[in-house]
C-alpha positions as CSV (number, residue, x, y, z in Angstrom):
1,X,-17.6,-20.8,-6.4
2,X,-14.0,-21.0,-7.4
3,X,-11.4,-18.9,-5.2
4,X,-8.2,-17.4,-6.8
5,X,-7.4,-14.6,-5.9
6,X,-8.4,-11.5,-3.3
7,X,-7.3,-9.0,-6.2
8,X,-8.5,-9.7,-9.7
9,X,-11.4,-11.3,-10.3
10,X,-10.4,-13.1,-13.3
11,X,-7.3,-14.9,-11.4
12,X,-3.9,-13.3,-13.2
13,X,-5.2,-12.3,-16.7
14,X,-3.9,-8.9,-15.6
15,X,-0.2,-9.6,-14.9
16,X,0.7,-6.9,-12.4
17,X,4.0,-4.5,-13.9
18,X,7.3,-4.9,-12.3
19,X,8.9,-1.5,-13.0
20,X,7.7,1.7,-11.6
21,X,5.6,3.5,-13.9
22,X,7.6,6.6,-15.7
23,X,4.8,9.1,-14.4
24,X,5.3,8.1,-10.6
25,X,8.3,10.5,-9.7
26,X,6.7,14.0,-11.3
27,X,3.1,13.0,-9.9
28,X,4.9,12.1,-6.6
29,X,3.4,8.4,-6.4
30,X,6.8,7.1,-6.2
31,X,7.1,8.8,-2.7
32,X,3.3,7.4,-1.8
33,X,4.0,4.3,-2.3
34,X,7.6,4.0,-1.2
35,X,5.2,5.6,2.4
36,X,2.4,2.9,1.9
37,X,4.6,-0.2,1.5
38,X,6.9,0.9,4.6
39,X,7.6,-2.1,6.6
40,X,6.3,-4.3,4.0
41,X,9.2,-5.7,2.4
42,X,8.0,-9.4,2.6
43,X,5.0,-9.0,1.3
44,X,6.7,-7.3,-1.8
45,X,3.3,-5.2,-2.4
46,X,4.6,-2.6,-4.8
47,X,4.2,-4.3,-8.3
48,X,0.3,-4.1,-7.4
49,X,0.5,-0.7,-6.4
50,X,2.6,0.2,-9.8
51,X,-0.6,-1.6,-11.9
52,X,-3.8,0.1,-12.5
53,X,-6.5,-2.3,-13.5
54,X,-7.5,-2.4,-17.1
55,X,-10.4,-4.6,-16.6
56,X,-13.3,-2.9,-15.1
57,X,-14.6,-5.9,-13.7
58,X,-11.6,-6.4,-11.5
59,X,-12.0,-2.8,-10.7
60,X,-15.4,-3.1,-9.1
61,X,-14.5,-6.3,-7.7
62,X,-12.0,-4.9,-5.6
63,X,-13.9,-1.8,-4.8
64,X,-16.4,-4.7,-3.2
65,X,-13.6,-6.1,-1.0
66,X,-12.7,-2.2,0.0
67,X,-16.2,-1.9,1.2
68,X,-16.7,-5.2,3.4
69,X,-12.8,-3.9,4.8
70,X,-14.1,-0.6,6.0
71,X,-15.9,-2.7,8.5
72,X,-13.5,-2.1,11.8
73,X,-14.3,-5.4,13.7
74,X,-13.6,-7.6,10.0
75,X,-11.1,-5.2,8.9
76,X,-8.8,-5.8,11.8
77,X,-10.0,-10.0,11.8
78,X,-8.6,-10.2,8.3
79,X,-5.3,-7.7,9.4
80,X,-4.7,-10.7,12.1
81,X,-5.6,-13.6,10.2
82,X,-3.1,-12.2,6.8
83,X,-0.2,-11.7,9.0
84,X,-0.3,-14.6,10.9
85,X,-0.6,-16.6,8.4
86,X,1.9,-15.1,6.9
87,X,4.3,-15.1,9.7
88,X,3.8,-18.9,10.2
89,X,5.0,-19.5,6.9
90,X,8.2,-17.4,7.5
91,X,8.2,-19.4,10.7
92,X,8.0,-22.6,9.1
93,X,10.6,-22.6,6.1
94,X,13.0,-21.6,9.0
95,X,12.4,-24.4,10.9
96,X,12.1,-26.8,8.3
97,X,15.5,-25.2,6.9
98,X,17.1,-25.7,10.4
99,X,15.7,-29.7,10.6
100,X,17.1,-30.1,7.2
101,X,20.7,-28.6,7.9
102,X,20.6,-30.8,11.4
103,X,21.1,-34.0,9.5
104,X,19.3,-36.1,12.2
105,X,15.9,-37.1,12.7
106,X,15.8,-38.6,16.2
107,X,17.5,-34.7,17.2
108,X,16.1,-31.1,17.2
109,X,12.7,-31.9,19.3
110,X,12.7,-28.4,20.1
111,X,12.8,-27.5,16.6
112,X,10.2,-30.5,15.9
113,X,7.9,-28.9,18.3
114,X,7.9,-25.5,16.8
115,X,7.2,-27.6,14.0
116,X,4.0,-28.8,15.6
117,X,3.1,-25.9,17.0
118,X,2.6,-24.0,14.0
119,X,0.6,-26.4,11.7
120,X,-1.7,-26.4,15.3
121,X,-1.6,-22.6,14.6
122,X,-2.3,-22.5,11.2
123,X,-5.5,-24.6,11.8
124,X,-7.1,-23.1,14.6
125,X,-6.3,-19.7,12.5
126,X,-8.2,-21.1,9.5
127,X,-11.1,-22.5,11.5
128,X,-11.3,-19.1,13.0
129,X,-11.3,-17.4,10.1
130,X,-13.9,-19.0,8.0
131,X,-16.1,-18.7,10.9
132,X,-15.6,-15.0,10.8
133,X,-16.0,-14.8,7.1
134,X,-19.6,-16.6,7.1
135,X,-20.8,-14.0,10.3
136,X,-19.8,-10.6,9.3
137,X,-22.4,-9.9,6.6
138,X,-20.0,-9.9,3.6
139,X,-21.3,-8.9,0.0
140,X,-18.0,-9.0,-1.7
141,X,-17.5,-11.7,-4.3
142,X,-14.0,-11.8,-3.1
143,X,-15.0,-12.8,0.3
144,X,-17.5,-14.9,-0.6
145,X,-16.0,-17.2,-2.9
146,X,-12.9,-17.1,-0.5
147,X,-15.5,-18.5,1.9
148,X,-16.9,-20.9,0.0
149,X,-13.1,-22.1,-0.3
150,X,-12.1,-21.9,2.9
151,X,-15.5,-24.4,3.8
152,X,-14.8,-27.0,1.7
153,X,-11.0,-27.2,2.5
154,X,-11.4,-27.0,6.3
155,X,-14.1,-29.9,5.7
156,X,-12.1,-31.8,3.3
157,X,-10.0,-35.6,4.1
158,X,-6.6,-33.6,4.1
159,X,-7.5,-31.4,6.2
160,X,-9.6,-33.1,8.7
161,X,-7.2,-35.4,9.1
162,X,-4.0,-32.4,9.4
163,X,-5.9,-31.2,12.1
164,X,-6.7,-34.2,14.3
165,X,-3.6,-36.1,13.9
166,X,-1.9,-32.7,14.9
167,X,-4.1,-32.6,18.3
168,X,-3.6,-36.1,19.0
169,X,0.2,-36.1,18.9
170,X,0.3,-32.8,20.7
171,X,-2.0,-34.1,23.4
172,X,-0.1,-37.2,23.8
173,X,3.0,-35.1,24.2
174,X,1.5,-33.1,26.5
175,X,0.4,-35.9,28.8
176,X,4.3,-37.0,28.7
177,X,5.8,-37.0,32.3
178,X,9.3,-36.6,33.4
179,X,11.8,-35.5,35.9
180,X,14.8,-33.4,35.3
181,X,17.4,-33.9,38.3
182,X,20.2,-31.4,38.5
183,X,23.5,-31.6,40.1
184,X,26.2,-29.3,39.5
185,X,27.1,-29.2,35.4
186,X,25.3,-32.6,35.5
187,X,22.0,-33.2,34.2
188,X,20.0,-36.3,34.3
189,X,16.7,-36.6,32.8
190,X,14.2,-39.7,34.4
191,X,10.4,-41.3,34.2
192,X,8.4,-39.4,36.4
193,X,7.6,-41.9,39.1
194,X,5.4,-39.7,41.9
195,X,7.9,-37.0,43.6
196,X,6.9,-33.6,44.5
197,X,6.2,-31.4,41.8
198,X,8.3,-28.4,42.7
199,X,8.1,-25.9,39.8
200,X,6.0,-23.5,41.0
201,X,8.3,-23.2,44.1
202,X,11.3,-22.9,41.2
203,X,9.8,-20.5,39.3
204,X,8.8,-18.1,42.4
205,X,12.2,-18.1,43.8
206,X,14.0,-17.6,40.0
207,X,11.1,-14.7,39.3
208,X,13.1,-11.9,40.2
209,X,16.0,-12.3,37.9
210,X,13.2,-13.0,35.6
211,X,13.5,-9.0,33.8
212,X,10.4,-7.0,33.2
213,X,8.2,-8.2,30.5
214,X,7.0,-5.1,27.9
215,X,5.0,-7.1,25.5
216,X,4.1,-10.0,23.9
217,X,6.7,-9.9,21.1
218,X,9.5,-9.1,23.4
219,X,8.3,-12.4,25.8
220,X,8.1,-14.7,22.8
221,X,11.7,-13.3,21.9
222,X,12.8,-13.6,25.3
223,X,11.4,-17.1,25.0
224,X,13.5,-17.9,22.1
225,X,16.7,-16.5,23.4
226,X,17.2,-19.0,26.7
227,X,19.3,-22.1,26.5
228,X,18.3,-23.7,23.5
229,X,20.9,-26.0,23.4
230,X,20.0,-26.8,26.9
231,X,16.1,-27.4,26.5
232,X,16.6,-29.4,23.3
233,X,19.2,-32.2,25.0
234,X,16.8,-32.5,28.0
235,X,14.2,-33.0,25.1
236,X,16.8,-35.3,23.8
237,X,16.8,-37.5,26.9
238,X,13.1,-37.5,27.1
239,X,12.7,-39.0,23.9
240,X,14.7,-42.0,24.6
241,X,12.6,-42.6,27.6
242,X,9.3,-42.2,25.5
243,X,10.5,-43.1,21.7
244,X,7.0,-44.1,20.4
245,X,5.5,-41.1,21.0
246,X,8.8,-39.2,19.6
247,X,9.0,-41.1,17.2
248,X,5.4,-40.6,16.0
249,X,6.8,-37.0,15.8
250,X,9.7,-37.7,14.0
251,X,7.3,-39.9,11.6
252,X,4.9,-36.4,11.8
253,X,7.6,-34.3,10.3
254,X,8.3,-36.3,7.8
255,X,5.2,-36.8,6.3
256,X,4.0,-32.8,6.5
257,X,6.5,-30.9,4.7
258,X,4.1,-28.7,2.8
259,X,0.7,-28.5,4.5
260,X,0.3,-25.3,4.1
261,X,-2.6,-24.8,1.2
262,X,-0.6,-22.4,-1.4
263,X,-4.5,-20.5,-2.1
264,X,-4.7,-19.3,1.6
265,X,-1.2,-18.4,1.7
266,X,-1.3,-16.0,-1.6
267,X,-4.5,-14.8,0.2
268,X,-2.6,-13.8,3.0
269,X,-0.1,-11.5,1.2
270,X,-2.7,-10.1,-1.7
271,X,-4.4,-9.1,1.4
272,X,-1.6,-6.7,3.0
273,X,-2.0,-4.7,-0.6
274,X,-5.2,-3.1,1.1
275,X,-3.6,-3.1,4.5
276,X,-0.9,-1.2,3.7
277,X,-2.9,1.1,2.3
278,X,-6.1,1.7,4.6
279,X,-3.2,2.1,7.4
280,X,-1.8,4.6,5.7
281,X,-4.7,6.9,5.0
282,X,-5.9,6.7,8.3
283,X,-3.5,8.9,9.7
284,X,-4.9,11.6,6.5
285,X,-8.5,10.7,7.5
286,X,-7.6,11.5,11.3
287,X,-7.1,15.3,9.5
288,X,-10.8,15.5,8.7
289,X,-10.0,14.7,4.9
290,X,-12.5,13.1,2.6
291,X,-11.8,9.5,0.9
292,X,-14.2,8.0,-1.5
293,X,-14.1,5.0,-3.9
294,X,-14.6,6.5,-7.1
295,X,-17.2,6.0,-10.1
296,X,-14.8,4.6,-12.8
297,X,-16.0,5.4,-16.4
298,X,-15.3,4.6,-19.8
299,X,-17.3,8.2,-20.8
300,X,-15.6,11.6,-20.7
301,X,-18.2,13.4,-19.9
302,X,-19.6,14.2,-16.5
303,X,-16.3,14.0,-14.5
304,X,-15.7,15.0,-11.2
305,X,-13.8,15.3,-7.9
306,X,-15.0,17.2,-4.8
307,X,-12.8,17.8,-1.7
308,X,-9.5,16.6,-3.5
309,X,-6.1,17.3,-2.5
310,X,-2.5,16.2,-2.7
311,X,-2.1,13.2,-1.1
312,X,1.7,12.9,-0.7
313,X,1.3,16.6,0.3
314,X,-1.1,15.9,3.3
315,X,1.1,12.8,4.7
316,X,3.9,15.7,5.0
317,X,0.8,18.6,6.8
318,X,-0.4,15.5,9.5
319,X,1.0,17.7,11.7
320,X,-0.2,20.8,10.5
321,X,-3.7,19.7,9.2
322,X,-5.2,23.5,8.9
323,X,-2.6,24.2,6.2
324,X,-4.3,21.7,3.9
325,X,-6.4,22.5,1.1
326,X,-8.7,21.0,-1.0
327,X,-9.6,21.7,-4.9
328,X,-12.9,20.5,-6.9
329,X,-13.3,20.5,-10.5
330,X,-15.5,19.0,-13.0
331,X,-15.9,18.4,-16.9
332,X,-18.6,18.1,-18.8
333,X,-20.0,18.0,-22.6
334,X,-17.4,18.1,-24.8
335,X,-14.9,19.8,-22.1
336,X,-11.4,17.8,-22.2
337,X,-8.6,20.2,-21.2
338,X,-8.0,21.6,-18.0
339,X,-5.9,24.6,-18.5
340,X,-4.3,25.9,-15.0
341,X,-2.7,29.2,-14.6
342,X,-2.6,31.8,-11.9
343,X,0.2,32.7,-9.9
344,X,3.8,31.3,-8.9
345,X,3.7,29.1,-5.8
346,X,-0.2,29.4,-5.9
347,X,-0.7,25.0,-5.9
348,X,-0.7,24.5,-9.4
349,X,1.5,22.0,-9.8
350,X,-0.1,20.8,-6.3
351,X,-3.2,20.1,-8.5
352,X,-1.9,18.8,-11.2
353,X,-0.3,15.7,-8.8
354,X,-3.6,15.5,-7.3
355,X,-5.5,15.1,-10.5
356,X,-3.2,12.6,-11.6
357,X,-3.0,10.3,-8.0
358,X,-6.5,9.9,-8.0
359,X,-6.7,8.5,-11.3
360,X,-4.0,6.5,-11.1
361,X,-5.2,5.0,-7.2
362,X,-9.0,5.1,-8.8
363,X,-7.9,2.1,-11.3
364,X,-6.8,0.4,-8.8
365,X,-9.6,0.0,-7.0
366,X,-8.7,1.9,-4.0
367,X,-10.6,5.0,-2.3
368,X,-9.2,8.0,-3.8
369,X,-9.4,11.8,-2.3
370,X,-12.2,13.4,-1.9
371,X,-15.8,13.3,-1.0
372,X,-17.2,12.1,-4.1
373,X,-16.0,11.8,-7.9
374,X,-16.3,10.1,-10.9
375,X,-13.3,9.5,-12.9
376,X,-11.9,8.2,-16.3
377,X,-10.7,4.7,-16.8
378,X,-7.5,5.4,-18.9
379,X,-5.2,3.2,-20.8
380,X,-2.1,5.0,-20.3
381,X,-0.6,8.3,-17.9
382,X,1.9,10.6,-19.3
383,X,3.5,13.3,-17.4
384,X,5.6,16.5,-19.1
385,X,7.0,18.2,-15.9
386,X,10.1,20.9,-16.1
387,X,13.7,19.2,-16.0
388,X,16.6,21.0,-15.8
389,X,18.5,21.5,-19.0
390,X,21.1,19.0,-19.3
391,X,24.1,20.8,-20.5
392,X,25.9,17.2,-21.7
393,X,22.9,16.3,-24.1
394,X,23.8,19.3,-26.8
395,X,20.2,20.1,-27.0
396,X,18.6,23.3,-26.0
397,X,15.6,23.2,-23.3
398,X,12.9,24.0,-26.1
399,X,14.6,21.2,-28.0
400,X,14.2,18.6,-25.5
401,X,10.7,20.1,-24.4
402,X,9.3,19.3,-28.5
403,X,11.5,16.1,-28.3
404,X,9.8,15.0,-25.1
405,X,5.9,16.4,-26.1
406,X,6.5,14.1,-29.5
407,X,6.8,11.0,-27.4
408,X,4.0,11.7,-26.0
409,X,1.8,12.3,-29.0
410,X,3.1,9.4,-30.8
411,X,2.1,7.0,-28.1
412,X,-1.4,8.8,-26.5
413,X,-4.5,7.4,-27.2
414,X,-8.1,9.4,-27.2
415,X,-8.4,6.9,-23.7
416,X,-5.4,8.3,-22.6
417,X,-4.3,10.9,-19.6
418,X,-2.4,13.6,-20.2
419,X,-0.8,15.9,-17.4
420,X,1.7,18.6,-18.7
421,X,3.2,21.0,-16.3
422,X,5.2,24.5,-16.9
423,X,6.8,24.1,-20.3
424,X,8.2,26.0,-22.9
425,X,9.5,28.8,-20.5
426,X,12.8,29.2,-22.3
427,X,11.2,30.8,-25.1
428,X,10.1,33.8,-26.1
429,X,5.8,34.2,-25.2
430,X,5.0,35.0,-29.0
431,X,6.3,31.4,-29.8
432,X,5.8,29.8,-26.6
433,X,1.7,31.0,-27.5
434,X,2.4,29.6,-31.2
435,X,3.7,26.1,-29.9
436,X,1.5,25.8,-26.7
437,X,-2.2,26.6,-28.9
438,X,-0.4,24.0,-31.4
439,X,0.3,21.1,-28.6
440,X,-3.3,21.7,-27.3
441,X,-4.9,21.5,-30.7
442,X,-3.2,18.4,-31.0
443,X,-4.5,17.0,-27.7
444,X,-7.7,18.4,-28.4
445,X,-8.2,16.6,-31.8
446,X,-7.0,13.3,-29.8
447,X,-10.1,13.8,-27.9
448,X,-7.9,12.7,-24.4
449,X,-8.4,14.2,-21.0
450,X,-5.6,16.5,-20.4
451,X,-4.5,18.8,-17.2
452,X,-2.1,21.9,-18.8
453,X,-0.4,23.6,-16.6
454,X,1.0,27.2,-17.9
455,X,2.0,30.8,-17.3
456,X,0.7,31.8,-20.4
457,X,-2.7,32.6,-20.3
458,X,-4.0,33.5,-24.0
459,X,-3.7,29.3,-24.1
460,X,-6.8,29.9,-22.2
461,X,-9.0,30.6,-25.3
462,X,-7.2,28.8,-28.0
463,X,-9.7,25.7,-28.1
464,X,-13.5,25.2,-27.5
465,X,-12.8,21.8,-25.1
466,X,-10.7,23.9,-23.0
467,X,-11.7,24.8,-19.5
468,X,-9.9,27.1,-17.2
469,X,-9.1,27.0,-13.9
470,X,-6.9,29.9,-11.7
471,X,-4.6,29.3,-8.6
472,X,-6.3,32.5,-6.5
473,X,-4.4,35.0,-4.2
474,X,-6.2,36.6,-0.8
475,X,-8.6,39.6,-1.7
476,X,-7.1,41.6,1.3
477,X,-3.2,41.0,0.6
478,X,-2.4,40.2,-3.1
479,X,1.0,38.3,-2.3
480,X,-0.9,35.7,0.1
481,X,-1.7,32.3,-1.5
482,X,-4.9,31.0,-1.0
483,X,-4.0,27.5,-3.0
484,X,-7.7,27.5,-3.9
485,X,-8.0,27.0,-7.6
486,X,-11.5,27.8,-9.4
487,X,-13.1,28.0,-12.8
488,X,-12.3,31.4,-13.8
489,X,-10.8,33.1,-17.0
490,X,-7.3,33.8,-16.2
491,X,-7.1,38.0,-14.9
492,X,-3.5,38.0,-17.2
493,X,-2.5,39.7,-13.6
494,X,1.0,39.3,-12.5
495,X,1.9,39.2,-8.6
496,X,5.6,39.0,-8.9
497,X,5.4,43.3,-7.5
498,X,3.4,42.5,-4.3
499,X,5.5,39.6,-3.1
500,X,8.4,42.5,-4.4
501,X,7.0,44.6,-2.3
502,X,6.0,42.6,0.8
503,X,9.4,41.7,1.2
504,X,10.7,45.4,0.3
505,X,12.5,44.0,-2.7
506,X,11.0,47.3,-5.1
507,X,12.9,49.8,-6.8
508,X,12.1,52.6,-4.3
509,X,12.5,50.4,-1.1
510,X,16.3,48.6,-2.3
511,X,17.0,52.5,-3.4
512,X,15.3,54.0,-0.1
513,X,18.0,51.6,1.9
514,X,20.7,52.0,-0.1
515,X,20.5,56.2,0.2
516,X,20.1,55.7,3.9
């Protein structure tokens, strides 16, 4: 079984897109993955996250590796094994970088060592990890074939031999024995020939100007920070007093400048793409929100989303969970449009960013919002959100607005998603109903899936594959939000007098004041 890549099942037919995607900023993705990716950098993760899959098959074969992940104990196995390979690869070029600018090859043992060290690492970490892989129950192609990869490499001559030459030379290193005699600023470096060993009694009388250790990380860079310079010229002096086993290092380095199998080590960065992003919904999870990987479909009918919500919205509410709420909807038959209106500030808009996110994290094979759902597998996303007019382009707001709407016409297809938010609000209502029920009768005829945000509610009955949902207010106070949207015919009520007179904004109250 041929292993090429944890990510797309048929290797890099699907080239992943450099450049953010133009709908990221209005359905807030750009800010979720900007989130996801944090700390990342090295990786460089986001091209995968900016590329929704247009192969099903790559779909459900990363949906397969999302399941096998959402086991803890293999989830955090593989988390180890990616970085740490990944790390020793950093960790490498820098030292081979440093034993290429030192010019000498009977110098740098320290540097040489590290050099050992890590090739040691990387096969124990290897070995580890393919014993992990064929003992945790997998079912995903991804982790099988990797499997059956990772078996016949660690079996193979090359490596075989990688990994016993490597313990050999360290062993016989290890075994080396010498004394370092110091007097004054001199130092002298000598075969060990049966004095007292009196390190321990060094090290217990130096330990308390030894500072407190906090971790791991901040020992090994503790480590790295003493006396290079100083440990590498003792190593120096040692080598001339054992040069066949130094030299079978020097010899060593020469001969393994790329060990590292290129396969395992694009494993180990594809990998982070579903690292980063389990990590980051955990925190959302923690909030007692749903995730779910989706049903992805090439039908329109019978879509759904249960329990769905704004997920750049709930990373800024971790810390006010209760304020979160969650929206279903559903299409069916020949339903295609879902037409949104209600009032101001009521999580419109909210919606229509959540309809969009999970589409757009659905195709790429990741566990969307929500408790269960069954999406469309589009071809394209395009986004019409309210700009400011831009005074320099000599073009009024409607202008732009039918400019805009064309572009989008001229490239949809009937597989494409269409999310259009607030426009035409710089006209007056007879025409804004005139254009709107044209736009949607255009949309309509392309058969696409469309979410239409609007103030103007006769849009609501213009066309049969309209349905329509409203943003609904509390049934005891009128100016209260509820951010619960439902499939309703719009009321045509207006709410701009309660939050007027909540705030005692109204005629009589301003005039009440003013008299007083």
């Amino acid at each position: 079984m041929e292993f090429k890549s944890i990510l797309y099942q048929t290797g890099y037919e699907e080239k992943p897109v450099i450049e953010e995607p133009s709908y990221f900023k209005n359905l807030n993705l750009d800010q979720l993955i900007k989130a996801i990716t944090l700390d990342k950098d090295d990786y460089d993760l986001k091209s995968f996250f900016y590329s929704p899959l247009k192969q099903m098959e790559n779909i459900h074969f990363r949906q397969a590796v999302v399941t096998d992940l959402e086991k803890d104990d293999f989830f955090r196995s593989s988390s180890a094994f990616s970085e740490k390979i990944f790390t020793l690869n950093q960790q490498f070029d820098q030292c081979l970088t440093s034993l290429n600018r030192s010019g000498d090859k009977h110098q740098d043992y320290l540097e040489k060592g590290r050099y050992l060290d890590i090739i040691e690492t990387y096969c124990e970490e290897v070995k580890r990890y393919y014993e992990c892989l064929t003992h945790s129950g997998l079912k995903a192609l991804g982790f099988l074939s990797l499997g059956d990869f990772l078996g016949d490499y660690i079996h193979s001559n090359a490596f075989v031999n990688l990994s016993k030459t490597t313990s050999r030379l360290k062993d016989e290193l290890f075994a080396l024995d010498y004394c370092i005699l110091i007097k004054g600023d001199t130092v002298k470096v000598k075969k060990y020939e049966g004095e007292p060993d009196h390190s321990s009694e060094v090290i217990q009388l130096l330990e308390r100007f030894n500072p407190k250790r906090q971790s791991t990380k901040q020992e090994d860079k503790l480590h790295e920070g003493l006396a290079t310079h100083v440990e590498n010229n003792i190593l120096n002096l040692a080598a001339k007093l054992y040069p066949q086993s130094f030299g079978q290092l020097d010899d060593y380095c020469l001969n393994h400048h790329s060990f590292m199998n290129p396969t395992i080590l694009i494993f180990s960065r594809e990998l982070q793409f579903y690292i980063a992003y389990f990590d980051y919904i955990k925190a959302i999870k923690k909030m007692g929100l749903s995730f779910s990987l989706p049903e992805i479909t090439n039908s329109k009918t019978d879509l759904y989303n249960d329990d769905g919500f704004d997920l750049a919205l709930a990373d800024k509410l971790i810390k006010t969970p209760e304020n979160m709420v969650c929206n279903s909807f559903y299409l069916k038959n020949n339903e295609r449009i879902i037409l949104i209106s209600g009032p101001n500030q009521g999580g419109k808009t909210t919606f229509s960013r959540h309809f969009g996110q999970i589409h757009h994290l659905g195709c790429l094979g990741l566990p969307i919002q929500g408790s269960r759902s069954r999406i469309f597998h589009f071809d394209q996303i395009f986004t019409h959100f309210e700009q400011e007019e831009n005074i320099n382009s000599l073009q009024g707001k409607l202008s732009d607005d039918l400019i805009r709407m064309k572009a989008i016409f001229d490239a949809a297809t009937p597989n494409s998603l269409v999310i259009i938010n607030e426009i035409l609000s710089s006209t007056t209502l007879n025409d804004a109903i005139l254009i709107g029920t044209n736009f949607i009768t255009m949309l309509a005829d392309l058969d696409l899936i469309c979410v239409f945000v609007t103030f103007i509610t006769e849009l609501a009955s213009c066309h049969e594959k309209i349905v329509s949902m409203v943003s609904m207010v509390s049934e005891v106070d009128a100016s209260e939000r509820t951010y619960t949207l439902i499939r309703k015919e719009p009321d045509g009520l207006a709410y701009a007098n309660h939050i007027v007179q909540r705030y005692h904004l109204d005629y009589f109250s301003i005039n009440e004041r003013i008299s007083s």
